[in-house]
C-alpha positions in Angstrom: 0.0 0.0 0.0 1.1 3.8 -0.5 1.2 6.3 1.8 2.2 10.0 1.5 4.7 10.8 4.6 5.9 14.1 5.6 9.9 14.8 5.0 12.4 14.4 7.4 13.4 17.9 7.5 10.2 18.6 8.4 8.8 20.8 5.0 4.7 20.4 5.2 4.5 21.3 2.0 7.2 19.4 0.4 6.1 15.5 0.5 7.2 12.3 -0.9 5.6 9.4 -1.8 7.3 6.4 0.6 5.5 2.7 0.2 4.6 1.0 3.0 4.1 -3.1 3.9 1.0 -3.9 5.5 1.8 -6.0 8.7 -0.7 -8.8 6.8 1.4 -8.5 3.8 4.7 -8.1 5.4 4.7 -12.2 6.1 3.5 -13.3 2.9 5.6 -14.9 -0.4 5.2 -13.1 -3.0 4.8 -15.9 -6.2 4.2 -15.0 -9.5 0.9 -16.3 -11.2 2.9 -17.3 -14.2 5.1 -19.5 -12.4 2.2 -21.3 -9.7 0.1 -21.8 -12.9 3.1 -23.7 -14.5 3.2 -25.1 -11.0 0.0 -25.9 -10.5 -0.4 -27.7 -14.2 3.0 -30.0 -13.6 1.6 -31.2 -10.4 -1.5 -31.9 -12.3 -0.2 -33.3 -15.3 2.3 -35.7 -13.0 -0.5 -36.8 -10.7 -2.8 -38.1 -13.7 -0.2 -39.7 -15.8 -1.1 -43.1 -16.7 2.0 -45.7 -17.1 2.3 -45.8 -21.1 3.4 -48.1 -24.2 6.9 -48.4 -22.8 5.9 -49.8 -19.2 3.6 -52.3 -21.1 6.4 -53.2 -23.2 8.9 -53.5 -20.2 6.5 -56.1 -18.0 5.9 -58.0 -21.8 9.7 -58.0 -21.5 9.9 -59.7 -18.2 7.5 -61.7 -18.9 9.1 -63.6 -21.8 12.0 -63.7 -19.6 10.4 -65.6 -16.9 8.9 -68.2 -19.5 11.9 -68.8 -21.2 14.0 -69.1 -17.5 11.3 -71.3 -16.5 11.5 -73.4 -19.7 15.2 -74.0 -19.1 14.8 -74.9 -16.0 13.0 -77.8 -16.7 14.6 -81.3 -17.5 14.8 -82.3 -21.1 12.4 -85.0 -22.4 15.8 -86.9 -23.6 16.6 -88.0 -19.8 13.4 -90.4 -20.0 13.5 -91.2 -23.9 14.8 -94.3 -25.4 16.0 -95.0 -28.2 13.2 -96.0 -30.3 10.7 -94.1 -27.9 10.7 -90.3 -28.9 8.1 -87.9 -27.5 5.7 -86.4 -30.4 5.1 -82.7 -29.5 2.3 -82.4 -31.9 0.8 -86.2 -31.5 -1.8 -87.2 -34.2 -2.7 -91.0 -33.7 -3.5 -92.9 -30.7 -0.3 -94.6 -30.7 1.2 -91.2 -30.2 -0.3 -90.2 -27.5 0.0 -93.3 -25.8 3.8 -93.1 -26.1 2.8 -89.1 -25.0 1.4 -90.5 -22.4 4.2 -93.2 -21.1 7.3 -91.1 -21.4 5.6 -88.1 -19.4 4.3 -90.2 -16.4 8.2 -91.5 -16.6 9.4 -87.7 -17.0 6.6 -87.6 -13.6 8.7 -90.1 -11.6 11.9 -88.8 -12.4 11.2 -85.1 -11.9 8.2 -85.2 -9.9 8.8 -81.9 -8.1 10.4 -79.9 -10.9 7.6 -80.8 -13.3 4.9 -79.6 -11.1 6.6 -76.2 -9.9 7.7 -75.6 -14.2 4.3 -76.6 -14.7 2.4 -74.0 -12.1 4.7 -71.4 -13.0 4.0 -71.8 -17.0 0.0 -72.0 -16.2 -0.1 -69.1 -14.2 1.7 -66.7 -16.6 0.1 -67.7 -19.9 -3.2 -67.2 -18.1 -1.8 -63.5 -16.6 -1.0 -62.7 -20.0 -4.1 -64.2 -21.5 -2.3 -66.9 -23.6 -5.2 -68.1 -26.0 -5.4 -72.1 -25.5 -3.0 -72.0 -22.6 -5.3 -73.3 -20.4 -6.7 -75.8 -22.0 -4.0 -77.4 -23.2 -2.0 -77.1 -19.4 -5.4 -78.9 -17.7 -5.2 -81.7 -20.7 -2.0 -82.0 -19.3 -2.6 -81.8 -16.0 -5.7 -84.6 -16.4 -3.1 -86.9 -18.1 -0.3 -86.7 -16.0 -1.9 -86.8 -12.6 -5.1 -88.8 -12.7 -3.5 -92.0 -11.8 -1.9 -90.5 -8.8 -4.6 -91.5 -6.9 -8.3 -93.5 -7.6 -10.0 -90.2 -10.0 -7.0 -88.1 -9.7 -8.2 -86.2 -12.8 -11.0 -84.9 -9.9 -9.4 -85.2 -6.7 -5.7 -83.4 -7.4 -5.7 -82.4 -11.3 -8.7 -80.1 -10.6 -8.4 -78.4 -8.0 -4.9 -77.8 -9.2 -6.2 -76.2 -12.5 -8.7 -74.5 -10.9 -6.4 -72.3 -8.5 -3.8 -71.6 -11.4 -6.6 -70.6 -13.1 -7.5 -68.2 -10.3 -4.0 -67.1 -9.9 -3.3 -66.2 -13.4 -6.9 -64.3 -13.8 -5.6 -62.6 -10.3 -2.8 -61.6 -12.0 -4.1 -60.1 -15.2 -6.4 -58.2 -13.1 -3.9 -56.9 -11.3 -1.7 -56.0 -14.4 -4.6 -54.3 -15.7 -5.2 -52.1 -13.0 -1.6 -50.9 -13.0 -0.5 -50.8 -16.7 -3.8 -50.7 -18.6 -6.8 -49.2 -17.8 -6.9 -46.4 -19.5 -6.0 -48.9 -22.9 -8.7 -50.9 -21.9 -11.3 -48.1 -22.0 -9.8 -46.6 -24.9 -9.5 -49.8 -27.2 -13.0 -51.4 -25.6 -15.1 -48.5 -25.0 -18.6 -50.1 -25.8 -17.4 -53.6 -24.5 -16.6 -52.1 -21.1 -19.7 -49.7 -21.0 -22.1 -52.5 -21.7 -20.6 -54.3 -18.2 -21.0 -51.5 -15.8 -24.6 -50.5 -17.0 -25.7 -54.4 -16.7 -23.5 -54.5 -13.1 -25.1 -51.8 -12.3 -28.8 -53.0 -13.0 -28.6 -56.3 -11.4 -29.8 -57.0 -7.6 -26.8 -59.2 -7.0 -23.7 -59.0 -9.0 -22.4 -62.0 -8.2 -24.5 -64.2 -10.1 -24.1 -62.1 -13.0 -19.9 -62.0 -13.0 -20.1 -66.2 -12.3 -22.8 -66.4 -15.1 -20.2 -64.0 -17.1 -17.4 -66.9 -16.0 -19.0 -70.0 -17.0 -21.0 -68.7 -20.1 -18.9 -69.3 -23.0 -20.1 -66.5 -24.9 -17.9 -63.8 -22.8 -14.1 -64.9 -23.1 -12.6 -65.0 -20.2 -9.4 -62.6 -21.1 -12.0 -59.6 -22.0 -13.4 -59.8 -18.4 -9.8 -59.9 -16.7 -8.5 -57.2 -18.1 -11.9 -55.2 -17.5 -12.2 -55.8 -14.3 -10.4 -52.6 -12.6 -13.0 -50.5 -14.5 -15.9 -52.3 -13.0 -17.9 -51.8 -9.5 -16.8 -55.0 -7.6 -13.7 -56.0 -5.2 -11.1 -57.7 -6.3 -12.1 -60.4 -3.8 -15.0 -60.6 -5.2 -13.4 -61.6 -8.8 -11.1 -64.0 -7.3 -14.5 -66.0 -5.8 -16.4 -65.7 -8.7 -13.0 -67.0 -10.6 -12.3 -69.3 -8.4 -16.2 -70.8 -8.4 -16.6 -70.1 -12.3 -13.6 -71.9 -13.8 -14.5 -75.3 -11.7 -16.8 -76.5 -15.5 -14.3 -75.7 -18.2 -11.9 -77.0 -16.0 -13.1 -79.9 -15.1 -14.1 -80.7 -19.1 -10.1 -80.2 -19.4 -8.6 -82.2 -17.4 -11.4 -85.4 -18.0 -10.1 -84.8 -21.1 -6.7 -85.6 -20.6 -7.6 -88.3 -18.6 -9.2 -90.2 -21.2 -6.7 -89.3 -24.3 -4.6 -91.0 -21.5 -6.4 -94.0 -20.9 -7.7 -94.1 -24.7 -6.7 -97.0 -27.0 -6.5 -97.4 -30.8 -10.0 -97.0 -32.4 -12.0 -95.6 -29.5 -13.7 -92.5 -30.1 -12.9 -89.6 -27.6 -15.7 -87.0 -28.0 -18.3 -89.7 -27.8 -16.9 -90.7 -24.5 -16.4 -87.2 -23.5 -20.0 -85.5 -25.0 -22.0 -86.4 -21.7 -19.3 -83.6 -20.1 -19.6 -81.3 -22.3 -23.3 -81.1 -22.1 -22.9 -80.7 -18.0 -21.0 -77.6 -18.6 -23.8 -76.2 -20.7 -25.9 -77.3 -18.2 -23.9 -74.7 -15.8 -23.7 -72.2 -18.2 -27.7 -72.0 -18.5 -28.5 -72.4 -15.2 -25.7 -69.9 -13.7 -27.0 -67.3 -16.4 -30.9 -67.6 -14.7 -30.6 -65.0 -11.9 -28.4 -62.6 -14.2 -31.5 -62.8 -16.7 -34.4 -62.2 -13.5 
């Protein structure tokens, strides 16, 4: 503020103009509006930063990493083969996958420990990263090489085994999501995602419409992982649903290996098999009903 002041040699009718602090202003920083709104819009800017392309790219990085370190981790297939007995990674015939079959419960006995840990560790990343046909090619194997542990060891320990990888690796993608990729996920499946929160939102009890969402085979399973973080529900509450709706496709999985494993020249799989696939509609339809009421 300005003030007019007399002069110190006392002359009334010469003044000068002297300016004064206010005691309030006295104490106060003085900042520049050009520099706080540059301030202000950093601060802004930094706080709604979502990770981008290259942060996706690094964890894709690490990823591959941990798959291949896994892979060479594990035992080769030639410490159980013979000479005349080679395993056929892409088995056609009965007689192949018999052989399949021999050499990997001997690969079983040798490396019992290593082959379950490789094994867990595969499942559960090609299921974070939404591997198409991982997992149902790792619960074929899992029915194969573990239902003769013990009398229906396809139900008792190859199912419950592919069910909580199943549940891991969905935990995981979720999980990813919700720190790498949200805001790709609303950008690249804006209807998709819209579609799920209005129907979330109109339904009494969620819960019966995310495990309908889980069993039905009409929503794949990769779509609703990554979209989770954008919708209404706990995390928790995914991993139940997850852990409740993957017990069908599962179990269709790993009865499946268990029969290629017990099946013998001219016998015909999917006949054997069609009564299971039917339960799992079964699921799907009646799981759906309170999503639909």
């Amino acid at each position: 503020m300005t003030y007019l002041t007399p002069t110190p040699e006392g002359n009334t009718n010469g003044r000068r103009l002297v300016k004064r602090e206010s005691s309030l202003e006295a104490g106060r920083p003085s900042i520049e509006p050009a520099k706080l709104s540059r301030k202000t819009r950093r601060v802004s800017i930094s706080e709604n930063k979502e990770p981008g392309a290259l942060t996706v790219f690094c964890v894709v990085i690490i990823f591959l990493g941990c798959m291949v370190l896994t892979i060479r981790c594990l035992p080769s297939m030639s410490t159980v083969e013979r000479e005349n007995e080679k395993f056929v990674w892409r088995p056609s015939t009965a007689a192949h996958f018999q052989r399949d079959k021999e050499l990997l419960l001997r690969y079983r006995e040798a490396h019992a420990w290593r082959l379950f840990v490789g094994m867990s560790l595969l499942y559960i990343m090609l299921q974070t990263f939404c591997i198409p046909g991982s997992g149902t090619t790792l619960n074929i194997l899992a029915g194969c090489v573990f239902h003769d542990l013990v009398p229906h060891g396809e139900f008792l320990i190859a199912l419950p085994y592919a069910v909580l990888c199943t549940t891991a690796g969905a935990l995981g993608c979720y999980l990813l999501s919700y720190s790498t990729a949200r805001e790709l996920v609303m950008r690249r499946f804006p209807g998709r995602v819209s579609w799920l929160r209005q129907k979330i939102a109109e339904q009494n009890s969620s819960f019966f419409f995310l495990l309908s969402l889980r069993v039905s085979p009409l929503m794949p399973a990769w779509l609703l992982n990554i979209s989770a973080p954008l919708m209404p529900f706990s995390v928790w509450q995914f991993v139940f649903v997850t852990l409740l709706g993957s017990i069908p496709t599962n179990a269709v999985g790993v009865q499946t290996g268990a029969l290629l494993s017990k099946m013998q020249s001219g016998e015909s799989m999917l006949k054997a098999n069609l009564h299971q696939v039917g339960i799992l509609l079964l699921l799907a339809v009646v799981s759906a009903i309170p999503a639909v009421f």
